[in-house]
C-alpha positions in Angstrom: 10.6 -8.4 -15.4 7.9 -9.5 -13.8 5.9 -6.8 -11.4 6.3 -6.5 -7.4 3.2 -7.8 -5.3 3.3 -6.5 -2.1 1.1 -7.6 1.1 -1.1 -5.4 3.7 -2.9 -6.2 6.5 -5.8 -3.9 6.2 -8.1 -2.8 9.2 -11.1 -2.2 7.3 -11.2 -6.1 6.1 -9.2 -7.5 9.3 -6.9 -9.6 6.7 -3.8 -9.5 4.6 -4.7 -8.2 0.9 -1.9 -8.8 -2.2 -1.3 -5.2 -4.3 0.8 -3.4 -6.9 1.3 0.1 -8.8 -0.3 0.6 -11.5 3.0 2.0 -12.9 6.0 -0.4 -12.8 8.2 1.9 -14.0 8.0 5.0 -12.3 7.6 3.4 -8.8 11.9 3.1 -8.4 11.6 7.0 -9.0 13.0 8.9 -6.2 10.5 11.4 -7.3 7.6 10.4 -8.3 4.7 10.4 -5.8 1.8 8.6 -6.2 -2.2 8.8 -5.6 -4.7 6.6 -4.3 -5.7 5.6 -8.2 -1.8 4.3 -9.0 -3.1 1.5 -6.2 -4.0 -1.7 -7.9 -5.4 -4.4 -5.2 -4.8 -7.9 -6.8 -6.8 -9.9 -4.5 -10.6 -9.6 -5.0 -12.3 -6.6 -2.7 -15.8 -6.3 -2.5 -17.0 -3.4 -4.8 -17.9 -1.2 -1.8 -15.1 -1.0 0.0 -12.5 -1.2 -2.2 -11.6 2.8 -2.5 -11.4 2.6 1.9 -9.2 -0.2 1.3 -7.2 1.4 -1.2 -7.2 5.0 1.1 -6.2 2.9 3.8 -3.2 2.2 2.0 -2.2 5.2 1.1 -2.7 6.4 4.3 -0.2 4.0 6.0 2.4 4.1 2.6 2.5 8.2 3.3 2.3 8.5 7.0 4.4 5.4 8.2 4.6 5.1 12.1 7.7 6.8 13.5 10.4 5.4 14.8 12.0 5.7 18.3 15.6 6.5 18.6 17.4 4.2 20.0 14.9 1.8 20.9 15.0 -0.4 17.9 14.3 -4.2 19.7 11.0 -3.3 21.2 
């Protein structure tokens, strides 16, 4: 089985960056909960900003925008 890439449009970098856990086991676990150092960013970050990127992730992956009831077309 080959592991998941996912895609992010981060703010920091103002572009779409490719990622994955470090675990690709335990992230189909209803109960697992992850931490900013199970982040693995696949596409190349410069050195420096590469922990904001990667709590700029998290950030969004654990606080997700809410949605409105009832007003899912707009």
């Amino acid at each position: 089985m080959t592991a998941p890439i996912f895609h992010f449009k981060s703010q920091l970098l103002g572009r779409t960056i490719k990622w994955g856990w470090d675990d690709q086991i335990k992230q189909y676990w209803k109960t697992w909960h992850p931490k900013v150092s199970n982040i693995v960013l696949i596409d190349e970050v410069e050195k420096e900003l590469r922990s904001k990127v990667k709590r700029e992730l998290y950030d969004d992956i654990m606080n997700p925008p809410s949605k409105k009831k009832g007003n899912y077309f707009n």
